[in-house]
C-alpha positions, 0 to 999 in steps of 0.5 A: 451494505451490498454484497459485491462479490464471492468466493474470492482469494486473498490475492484477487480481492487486493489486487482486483477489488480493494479501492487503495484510496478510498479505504484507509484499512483492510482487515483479514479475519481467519476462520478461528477469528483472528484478525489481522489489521493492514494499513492501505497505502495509495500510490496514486500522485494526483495530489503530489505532482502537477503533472499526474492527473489521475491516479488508479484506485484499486490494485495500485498501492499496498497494504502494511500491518499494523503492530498493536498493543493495548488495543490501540496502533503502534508506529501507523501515524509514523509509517503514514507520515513517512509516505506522505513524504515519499510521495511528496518527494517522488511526486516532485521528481516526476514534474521535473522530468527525473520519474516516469509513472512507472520508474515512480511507482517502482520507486515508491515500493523500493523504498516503501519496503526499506521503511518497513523492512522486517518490522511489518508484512508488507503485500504489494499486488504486481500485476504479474503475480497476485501480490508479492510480499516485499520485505528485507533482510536485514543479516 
């Protein structure tokens, strides 16, 4: 495997380096060797609208825990299937007009943080700032 790179943050490897569409899963593992597990979640529409053609790969999508127990992942085949069906649907919207690319992508981390909600970290990177953690209150 070759080194591509050194000395980077947390925020510049997600929203510079990572390669949403390419790999499923991101770990991040502290210096005591704690390993926390997310799930990459692509926001390109390429294979959900006939209209977009390309999507970008890396700092576009987001990254979601993974609950674990007994070794093995809880509630990750729901999360994935639920966006599946997300994208399908804003996919639709921007082939018939309703969605640009970028009310689509807005969208698509609106509701993104509504499924996950206080259940999972959620860390989506924005371009302004590294990454913003979306995640809702629910009092």
């Amino acid at each position: 495997m070759k080194l591509r790179a050194t000395g980077l943050t947390l925020d510049e490897i997600v929203a510079d380096h990572l390669d949403y569409l390419h790999h499923e899963a991101f770990f991040v593992v502290s210096t005591r060797f704690e390993v926390t597990a997310y799930r990459t979640l692509w926001f390109g529409l390429q294979y959900d609208s006939e209209t977009v053609e390309q999507g970008e790969t890396v700092g576009n999508g987001a990254l979601a825990t993974v609950r674990w127990y007994d070794g093995e992942p809880v509630g990750d085949g729901h999360l994935q299937g639920q966006f599946a069906a997300l994208k399908d649907v804003v996919g639709d919207m921007i082939d018939k007009g309703v969605f640009t690319p970028s009310t689509a992508r807005q969208y698509l981390k609106r509701k993104l943080a509504e499924r996950v909600g206080d259940r999972q970290e959620l860390l989506i990177p924005t371009g302004e700032s590294p990454f913003e953690k979306a995640s809702l209150n629910h009092s």
